[in-house]
ROFI-964772 format. One line per 2 residues: for each residue x, y, z of C-alpha. Coordinates in steps of 0.1 Angstrom, whole numbers, plus 5000, padded with zeros to 4 digits. Example, Ala and Ser with C-alpha at 12.3 -4.5 7.8 and 13.67 -1.06 7.14 Angstrom:
# residues 2
5123/4955/5078 | 5137/4989/5071 .
This chain:
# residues 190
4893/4862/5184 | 4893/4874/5146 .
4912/4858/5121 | 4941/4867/5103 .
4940/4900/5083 | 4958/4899/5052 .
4978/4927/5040 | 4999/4930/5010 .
5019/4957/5005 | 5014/4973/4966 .
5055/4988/4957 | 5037/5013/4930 .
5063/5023/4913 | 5086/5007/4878 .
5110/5033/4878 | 5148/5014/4880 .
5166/5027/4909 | 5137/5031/4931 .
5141/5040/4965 | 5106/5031/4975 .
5115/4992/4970 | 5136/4995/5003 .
5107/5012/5020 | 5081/4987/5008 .
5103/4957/5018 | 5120/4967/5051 .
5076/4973/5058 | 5067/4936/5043 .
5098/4922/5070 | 5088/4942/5099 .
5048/4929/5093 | 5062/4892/5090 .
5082/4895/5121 | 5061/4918/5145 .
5025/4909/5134 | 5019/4868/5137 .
4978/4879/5126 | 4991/4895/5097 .
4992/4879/5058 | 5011/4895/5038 .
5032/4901/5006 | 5053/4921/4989 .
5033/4931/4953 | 5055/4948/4926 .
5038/4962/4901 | 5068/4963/4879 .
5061/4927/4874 | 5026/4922/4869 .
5019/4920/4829 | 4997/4945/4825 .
4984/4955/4794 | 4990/4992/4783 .
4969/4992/4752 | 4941/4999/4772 .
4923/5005/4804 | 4896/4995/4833 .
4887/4961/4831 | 4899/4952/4801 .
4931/4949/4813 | 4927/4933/4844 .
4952/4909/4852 | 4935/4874/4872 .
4962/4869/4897 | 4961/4907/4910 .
4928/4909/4909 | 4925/4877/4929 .
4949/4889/4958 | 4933/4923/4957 .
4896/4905/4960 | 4913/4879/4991 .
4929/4912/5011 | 4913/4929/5039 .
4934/4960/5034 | 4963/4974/5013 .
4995/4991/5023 | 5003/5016/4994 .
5044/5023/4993 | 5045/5051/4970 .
5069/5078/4957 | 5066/5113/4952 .
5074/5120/4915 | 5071/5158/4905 .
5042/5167/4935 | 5022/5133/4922 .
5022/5093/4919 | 5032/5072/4891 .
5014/5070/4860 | 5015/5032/4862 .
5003/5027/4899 | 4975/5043/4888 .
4969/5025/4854 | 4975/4992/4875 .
4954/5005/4904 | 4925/5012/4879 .
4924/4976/4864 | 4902/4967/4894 .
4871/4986/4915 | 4849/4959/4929 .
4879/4945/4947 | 4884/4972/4967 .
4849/4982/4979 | 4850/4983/5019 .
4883/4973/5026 | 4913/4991/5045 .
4939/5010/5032 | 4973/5027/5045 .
4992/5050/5027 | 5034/5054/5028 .
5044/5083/5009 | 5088/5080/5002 .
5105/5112/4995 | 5142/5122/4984 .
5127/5158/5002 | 5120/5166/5035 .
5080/5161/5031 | 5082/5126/5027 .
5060/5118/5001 | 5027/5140/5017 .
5017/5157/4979 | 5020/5122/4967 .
4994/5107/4997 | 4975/5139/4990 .
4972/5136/4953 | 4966/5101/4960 .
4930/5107/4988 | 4908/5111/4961 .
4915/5083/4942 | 4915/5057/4965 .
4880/5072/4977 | 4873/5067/4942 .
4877/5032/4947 | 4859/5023/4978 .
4886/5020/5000 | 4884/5035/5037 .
4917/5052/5046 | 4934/5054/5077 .
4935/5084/5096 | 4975/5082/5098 .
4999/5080/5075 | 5036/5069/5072 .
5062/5094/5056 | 5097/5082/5045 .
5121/5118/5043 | 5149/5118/5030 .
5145/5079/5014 | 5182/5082/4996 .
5198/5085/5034 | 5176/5059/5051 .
5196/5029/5038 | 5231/5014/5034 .
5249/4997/5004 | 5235/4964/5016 .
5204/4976/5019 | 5202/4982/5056 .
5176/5000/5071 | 5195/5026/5093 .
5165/5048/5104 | 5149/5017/5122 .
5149/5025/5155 | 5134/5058/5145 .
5104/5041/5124 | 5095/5015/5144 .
5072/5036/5165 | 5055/5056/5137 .
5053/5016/5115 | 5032/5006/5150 .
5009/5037/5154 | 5006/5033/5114 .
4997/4995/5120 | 4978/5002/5150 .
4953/5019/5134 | 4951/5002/5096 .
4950/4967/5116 | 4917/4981/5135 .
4896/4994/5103 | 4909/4968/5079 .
4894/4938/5113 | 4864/4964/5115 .
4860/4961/5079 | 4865/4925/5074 .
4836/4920/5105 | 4812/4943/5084 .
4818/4927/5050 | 4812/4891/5065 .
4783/4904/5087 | 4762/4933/5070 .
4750/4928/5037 | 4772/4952/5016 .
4755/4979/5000 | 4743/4978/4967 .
């Protein structure tokens, strides 16, 4: 038996008002509850302190970095802004490179539109390529993100999720273990 796989979950997004935030934490409570082999955290990029008077690793920010180096995969929650990602995912995204090399990665696009965030996981395939990160074949859409939730915060489009969160998981829990096997068993690459 492998051990645990650990798995935060990046919110990439500072905007105030964000939908996404309800997305990325109704994902980080279903992993906690549903997934006992599963480490994971909710990572909000609107409060790491990174530097915008630069980029690359210059402004790479020790803590993040350190998580990002300890995962075995990243979950990505990220909304659709204007057919593209936010600027400041990518500038945060960017302060690292070897961290990522040869480790799992899911991608949830979150829409106010009907397409649930698919230009934004498009836009965002190269890119994460860039990076070194192997993506999953699957990946998880959130339509319509203003109607999913209540005043309280309530996820009401649960039942409806659950099965596309578990095929989602299914498969970015297998590469990010078959992954995590090669990285402690074949040298990497140089």
């Amino acid at each position: 038996m492998m051990g645990k796989v650990v798995l935060p979950v990046i919110l990439g997004t500072v905007r105030q008002g964000r939908f996404s935030e309800g997305v990325a934490r109704w994902i980080v409570s279903q992993l906690e509850t549903h997934y006992p082999d599963v480490v994971t955290e909710l990572i909000d990029i609107r409060t790491l302190p990174i530097r915008t008077d630069d980029a690359g690793p210059a402004i790479k920010y020790p803590p993040f970095a350190a998580k990002v180096q300890a995962a075995d995969g990243l979950i990505l929650v990220v909304p659709e802004y204007n057919h593209g990602y936010p600027g400041m995912l990518k500038h945060v995204l960017d302060s690292n490179y070897p961290e990522y090399r040869f480790k799992a990665v899911g991608l949830c696009g979150v829409s106010v539109g009907g397409f649930g965030g698919t230009r934004v996981i498009e836009a965002l395939i190269p890119v994460v390529r860039a990076y070194g990160l192997c993506m999953t074949p699957i990946d998880l859409n959130f339509s319509y993100v203003d109607r999913l939730f209540d005043e309280q915060g309530q996820f009401l489009a649960a039942d409806e999720y659950q099965p596309r969160l578990t095929r989602f998981m299914n498969e970015l829990l297998w590469l990010a273990r078959t992954l995590q096997w090669g990285r402690t068993t074949i040298p990497l690459p140089s």
